[in-house]
PyMOL CGO cylinders between C-alpha atoms (Angstrom):
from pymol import cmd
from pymol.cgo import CYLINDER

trace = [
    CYLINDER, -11.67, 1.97, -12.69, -10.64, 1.54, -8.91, 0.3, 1, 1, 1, 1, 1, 1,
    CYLINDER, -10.64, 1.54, -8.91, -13.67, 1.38, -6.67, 0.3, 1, 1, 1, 1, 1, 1,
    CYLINDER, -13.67, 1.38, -6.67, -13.57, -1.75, -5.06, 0.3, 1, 1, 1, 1, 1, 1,
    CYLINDER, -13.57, -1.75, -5.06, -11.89, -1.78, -1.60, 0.3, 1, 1, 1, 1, 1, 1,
    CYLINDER, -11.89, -1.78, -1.60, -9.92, -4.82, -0.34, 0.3, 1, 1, 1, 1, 1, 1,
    CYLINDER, -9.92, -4.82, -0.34, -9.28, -5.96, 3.40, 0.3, 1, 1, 1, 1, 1, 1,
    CYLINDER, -9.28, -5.96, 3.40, -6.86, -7.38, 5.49, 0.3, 1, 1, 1, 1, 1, 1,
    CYLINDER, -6.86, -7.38, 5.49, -3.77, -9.04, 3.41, 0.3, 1, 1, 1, 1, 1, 1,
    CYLINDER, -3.77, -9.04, 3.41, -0.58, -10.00, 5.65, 0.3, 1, 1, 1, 1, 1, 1,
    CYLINDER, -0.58, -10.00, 5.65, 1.85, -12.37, 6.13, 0.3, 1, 1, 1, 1, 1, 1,
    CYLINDER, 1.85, -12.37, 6.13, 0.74, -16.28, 6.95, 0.3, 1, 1, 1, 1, 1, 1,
    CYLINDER, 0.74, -16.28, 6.95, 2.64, -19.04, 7.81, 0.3, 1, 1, 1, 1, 1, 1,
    CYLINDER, 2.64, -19.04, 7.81, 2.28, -21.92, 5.23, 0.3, 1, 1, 1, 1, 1, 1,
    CYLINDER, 2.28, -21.92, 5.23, -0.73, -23.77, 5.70, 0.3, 1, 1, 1, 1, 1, 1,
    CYLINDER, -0.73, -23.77, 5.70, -2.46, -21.08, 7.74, 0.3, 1, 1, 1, 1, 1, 1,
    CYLINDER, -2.46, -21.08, 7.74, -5.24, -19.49, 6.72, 0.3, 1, 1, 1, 1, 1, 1,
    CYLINDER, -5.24, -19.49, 6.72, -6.76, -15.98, 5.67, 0.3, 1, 1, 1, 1, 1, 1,
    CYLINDER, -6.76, -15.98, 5.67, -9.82, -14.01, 5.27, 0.3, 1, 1, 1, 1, 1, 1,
    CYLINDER, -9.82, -14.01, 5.27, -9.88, -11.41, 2.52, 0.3, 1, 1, 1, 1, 1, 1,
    CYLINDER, -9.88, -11.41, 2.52, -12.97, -8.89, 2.21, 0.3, 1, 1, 1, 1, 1, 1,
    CYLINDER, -12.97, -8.89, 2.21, -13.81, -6.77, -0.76, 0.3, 1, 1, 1, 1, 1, 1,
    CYLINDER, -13.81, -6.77, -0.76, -16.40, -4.29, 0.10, 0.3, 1, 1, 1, 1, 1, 1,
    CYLINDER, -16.40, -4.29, 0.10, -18.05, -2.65, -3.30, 0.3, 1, 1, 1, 1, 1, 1,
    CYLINDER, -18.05, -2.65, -3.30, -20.12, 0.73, -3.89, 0.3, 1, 1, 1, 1, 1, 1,
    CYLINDER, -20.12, 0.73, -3.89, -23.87, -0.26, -3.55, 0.3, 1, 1, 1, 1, 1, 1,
    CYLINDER, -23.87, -0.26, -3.55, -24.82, 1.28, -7.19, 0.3, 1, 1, 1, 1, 1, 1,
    CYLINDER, -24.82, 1.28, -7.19, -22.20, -1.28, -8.77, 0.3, 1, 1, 1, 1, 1, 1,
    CYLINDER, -22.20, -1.28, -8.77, -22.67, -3.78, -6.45, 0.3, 1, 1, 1, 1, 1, 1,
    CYLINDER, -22.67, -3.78, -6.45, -24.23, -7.58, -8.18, 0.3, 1, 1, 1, 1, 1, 1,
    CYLINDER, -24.23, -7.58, -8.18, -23.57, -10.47, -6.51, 0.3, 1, 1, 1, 1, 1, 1,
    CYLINDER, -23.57, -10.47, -6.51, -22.97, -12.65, -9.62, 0.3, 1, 1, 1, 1, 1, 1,
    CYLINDER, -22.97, -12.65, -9.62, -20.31, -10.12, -11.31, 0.3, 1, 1, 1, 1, 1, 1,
    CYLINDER, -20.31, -10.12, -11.31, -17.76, -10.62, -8.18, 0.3, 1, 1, 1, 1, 1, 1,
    CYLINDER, -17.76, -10.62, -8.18, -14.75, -12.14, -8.01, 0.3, 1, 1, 1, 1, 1, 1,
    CYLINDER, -14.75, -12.14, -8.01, -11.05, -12.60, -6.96, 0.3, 1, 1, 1, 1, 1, 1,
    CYLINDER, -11.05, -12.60, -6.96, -7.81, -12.66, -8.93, 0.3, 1, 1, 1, 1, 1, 1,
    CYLINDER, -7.81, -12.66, -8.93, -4.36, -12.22, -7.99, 0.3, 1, 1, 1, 1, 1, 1,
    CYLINDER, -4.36, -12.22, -7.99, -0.97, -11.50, -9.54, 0.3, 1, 1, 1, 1, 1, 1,
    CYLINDER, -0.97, -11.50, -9.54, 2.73, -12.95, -8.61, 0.3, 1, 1, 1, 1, 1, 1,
    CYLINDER, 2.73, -12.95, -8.61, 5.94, -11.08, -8.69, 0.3, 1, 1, 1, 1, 1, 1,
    CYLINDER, 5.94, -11.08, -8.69, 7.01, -11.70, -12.95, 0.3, 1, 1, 1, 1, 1, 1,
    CYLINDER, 7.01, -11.70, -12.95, 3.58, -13.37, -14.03, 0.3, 1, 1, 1, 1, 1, 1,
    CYLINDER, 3.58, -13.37, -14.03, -0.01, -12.20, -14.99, 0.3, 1, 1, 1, 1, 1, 1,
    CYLINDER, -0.01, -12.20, -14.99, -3.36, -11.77, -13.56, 0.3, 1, 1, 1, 1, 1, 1,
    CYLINDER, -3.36, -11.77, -13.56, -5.11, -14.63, -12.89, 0.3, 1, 1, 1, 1, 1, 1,
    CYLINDER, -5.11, -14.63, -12.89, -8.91, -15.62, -11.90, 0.3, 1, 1, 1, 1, 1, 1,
    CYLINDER, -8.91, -15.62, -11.90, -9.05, -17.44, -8.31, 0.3, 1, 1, 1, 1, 1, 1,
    CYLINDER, -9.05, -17.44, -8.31, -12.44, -17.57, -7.26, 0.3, 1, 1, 1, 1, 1, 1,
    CYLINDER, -12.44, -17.57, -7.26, -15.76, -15.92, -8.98, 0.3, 1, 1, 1, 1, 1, 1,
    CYLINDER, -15.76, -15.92, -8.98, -19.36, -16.36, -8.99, 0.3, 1, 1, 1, 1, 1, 1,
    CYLINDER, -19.36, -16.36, -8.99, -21.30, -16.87, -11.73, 0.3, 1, 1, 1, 1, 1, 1,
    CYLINDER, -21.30, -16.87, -11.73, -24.51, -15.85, -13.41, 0.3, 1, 1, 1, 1, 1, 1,
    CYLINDER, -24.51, -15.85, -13.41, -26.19, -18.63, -12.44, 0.3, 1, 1, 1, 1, 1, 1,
    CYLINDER, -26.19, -18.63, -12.44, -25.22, -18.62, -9.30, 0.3, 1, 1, 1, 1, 1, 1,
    CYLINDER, -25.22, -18.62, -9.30, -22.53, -21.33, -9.19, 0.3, 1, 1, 1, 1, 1, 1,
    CYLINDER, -22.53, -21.33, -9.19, -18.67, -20.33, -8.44, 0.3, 1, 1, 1, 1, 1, 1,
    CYLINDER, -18.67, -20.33, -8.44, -15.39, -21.36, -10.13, 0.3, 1, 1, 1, 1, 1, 1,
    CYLINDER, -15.39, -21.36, -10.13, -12.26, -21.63, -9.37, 0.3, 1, 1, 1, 1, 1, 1,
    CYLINDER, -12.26, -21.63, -9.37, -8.56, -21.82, -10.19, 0.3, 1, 1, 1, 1, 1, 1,
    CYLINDER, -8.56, -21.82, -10.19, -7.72, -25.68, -10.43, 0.3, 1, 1, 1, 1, 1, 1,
    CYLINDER, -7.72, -25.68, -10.43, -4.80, -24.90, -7.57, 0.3, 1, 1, 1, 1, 1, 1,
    CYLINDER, -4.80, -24.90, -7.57, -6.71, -23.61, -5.30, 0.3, 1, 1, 1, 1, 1, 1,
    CYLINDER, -6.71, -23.61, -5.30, -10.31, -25.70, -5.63, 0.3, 1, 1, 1, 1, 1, 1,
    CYLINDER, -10.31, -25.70, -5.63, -10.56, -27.38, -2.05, 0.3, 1, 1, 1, 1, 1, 1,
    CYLINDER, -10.56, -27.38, -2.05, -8.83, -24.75, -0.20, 0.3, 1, 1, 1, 1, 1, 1,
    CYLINDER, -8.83, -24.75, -0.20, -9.89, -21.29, -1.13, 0.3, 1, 1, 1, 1, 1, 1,
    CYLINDER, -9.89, -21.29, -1.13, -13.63, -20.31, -0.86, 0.3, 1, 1, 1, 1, 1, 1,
    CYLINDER, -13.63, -20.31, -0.86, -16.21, -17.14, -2.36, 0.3, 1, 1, 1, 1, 1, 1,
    CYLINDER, -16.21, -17.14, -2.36, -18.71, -16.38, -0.66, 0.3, 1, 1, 1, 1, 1, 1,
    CYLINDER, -18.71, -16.38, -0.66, -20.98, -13.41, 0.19, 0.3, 1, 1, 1, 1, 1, 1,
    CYLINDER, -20.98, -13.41, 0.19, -20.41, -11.19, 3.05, 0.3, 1, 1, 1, 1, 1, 1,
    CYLINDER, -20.41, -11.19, 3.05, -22.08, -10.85, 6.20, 0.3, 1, 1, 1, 1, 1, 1,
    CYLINDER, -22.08, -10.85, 6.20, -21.94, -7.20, 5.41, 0.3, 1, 1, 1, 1, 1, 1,
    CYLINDER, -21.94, -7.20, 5.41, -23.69, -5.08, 2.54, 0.3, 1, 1, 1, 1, 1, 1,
    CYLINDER, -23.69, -5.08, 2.54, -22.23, -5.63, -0.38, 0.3, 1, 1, 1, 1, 1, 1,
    CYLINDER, -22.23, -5.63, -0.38, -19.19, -7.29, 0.21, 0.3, 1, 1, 1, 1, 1, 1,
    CYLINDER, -19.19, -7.29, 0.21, -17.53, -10.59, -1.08, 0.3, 1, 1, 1, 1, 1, 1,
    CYLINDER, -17.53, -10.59, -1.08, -15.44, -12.82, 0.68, 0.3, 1, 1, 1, 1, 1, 1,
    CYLINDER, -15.44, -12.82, 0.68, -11.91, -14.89, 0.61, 0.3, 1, 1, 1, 1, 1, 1,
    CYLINDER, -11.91, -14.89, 0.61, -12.00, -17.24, 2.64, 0.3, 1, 1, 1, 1, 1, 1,
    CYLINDER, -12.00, -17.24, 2.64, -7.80, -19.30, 2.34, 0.3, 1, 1, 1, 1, 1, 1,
    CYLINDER, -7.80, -19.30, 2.34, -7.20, -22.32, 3.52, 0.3, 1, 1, 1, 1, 1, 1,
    CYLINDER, -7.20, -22.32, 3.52, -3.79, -24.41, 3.44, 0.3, 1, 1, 1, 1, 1, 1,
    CYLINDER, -3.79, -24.41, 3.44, -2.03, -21.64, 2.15, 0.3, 1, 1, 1, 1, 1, 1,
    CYLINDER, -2.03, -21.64, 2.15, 1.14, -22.26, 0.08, 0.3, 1, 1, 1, 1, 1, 1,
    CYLINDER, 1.14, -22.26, 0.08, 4.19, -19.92, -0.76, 0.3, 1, 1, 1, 1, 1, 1,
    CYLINDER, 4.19, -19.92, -0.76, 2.91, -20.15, -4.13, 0.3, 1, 1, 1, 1, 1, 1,
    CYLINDER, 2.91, -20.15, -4.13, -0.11, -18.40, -3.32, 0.3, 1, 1, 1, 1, 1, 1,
    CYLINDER, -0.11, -18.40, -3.32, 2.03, -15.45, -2.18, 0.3, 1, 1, 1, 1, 1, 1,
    CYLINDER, 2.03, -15.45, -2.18, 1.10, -12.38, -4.99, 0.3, 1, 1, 1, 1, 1, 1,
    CYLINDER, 1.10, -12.38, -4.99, -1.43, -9.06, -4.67, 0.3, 1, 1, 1, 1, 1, 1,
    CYLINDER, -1.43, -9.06, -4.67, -5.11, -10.20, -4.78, 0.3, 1, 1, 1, 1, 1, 1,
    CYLINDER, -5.11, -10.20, -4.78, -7.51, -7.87, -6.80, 0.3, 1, 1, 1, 1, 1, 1,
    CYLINDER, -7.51, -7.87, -6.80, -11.32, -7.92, -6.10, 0.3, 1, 1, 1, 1, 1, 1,
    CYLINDER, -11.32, -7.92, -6.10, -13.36, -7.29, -9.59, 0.3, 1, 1, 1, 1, 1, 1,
    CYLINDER, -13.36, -7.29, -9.59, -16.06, -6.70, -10.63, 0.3, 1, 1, 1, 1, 1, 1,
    CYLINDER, -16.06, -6.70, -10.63, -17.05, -7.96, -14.51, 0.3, 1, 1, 1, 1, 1, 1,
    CYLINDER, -17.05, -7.96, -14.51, -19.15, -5.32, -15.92, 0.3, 1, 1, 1, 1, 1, 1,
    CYLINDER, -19.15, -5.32, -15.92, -19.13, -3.36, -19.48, 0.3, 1, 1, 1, 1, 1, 1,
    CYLINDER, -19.13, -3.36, -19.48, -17.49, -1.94, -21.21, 0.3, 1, 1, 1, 1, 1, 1,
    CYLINDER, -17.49, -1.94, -21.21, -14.68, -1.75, -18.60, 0.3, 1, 1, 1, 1, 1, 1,
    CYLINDER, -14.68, -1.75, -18.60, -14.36, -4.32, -15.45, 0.3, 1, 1, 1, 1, 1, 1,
    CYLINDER, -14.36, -4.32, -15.45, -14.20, -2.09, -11.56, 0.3, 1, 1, 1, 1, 1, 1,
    CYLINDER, -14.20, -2.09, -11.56, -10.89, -3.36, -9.81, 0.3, 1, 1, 1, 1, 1, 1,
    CYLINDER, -10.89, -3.36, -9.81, -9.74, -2.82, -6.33, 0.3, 1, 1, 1, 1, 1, 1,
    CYLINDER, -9.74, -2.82, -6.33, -6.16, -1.39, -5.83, 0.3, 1, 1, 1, 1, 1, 1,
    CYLINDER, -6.16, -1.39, -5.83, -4.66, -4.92, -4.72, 0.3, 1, 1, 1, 1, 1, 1,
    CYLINDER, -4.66, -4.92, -4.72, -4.06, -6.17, -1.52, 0.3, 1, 1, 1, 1, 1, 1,
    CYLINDER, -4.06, -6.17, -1.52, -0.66, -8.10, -0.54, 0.3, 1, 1, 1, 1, 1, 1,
    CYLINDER, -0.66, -8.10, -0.54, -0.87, -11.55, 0.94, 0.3, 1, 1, 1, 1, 1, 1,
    CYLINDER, -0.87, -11.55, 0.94, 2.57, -13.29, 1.86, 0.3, 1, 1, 1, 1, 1, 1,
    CYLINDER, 2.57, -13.29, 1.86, 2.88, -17.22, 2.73, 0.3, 1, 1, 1, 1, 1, 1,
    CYLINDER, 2.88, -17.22, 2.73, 6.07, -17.92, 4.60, 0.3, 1, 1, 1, 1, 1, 1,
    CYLINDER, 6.07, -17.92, 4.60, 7.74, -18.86, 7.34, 0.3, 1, 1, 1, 1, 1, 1,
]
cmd.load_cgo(trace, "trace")
């Protein structure tokens, strides 16, 4: 299911940063479900960022250091903060939200590193 709503993808110069926010329905919303994954041209899905149940995060081993979950300022949102972006971190990033039987996605958002 597509609920979630992503915001503001773009083009960034390497080493630049970006903000993505993912802003989630209230009656799905849990803090501890959310996270980010993103998808390159020819490969799959993966898991950036996510928190977890007890309330620590994770992270892709690429982008530990530079990329950062956290909660939003606003109701029920989750952000994305990027740091030191690379062109490899160039793909669509999905927000999700884990829940059963079937996980809520957003519709993808595009984020380009060049220069």
């Amino acid at each position: 299911q597509v609920l979630l709503v992503e915001s503001v993808g773009g083009l960034v110069q390497p080493g630049g940063s970006l903000t993505l926010t993912c802003t989630c329905p209230g009656r799905i919303f849990s803090l501890y479900a959310m996270g980010w994954y993103r998808q390159a041209p020819g490969k799959q899905r993966e898991l950036v960022a996510a928190f977890a149940s007890n309330s620590s995060t994770k992270y892709l081993d690429s982008v530990k250091d530079r990329f950062t979950i956290s909660r939003g300022n606003a109701k029920n949102t989750v952000i994305l903060r990027m740091n030191s972006l690379k062109p490899e971190d160039t793909a669509d990033y999905y927000c999700n939200r884990r829940a059963f039987p079937g996980d809520y996605w957003g519709k993808g958002i595009l984020v380009t590193v060049s220069s």
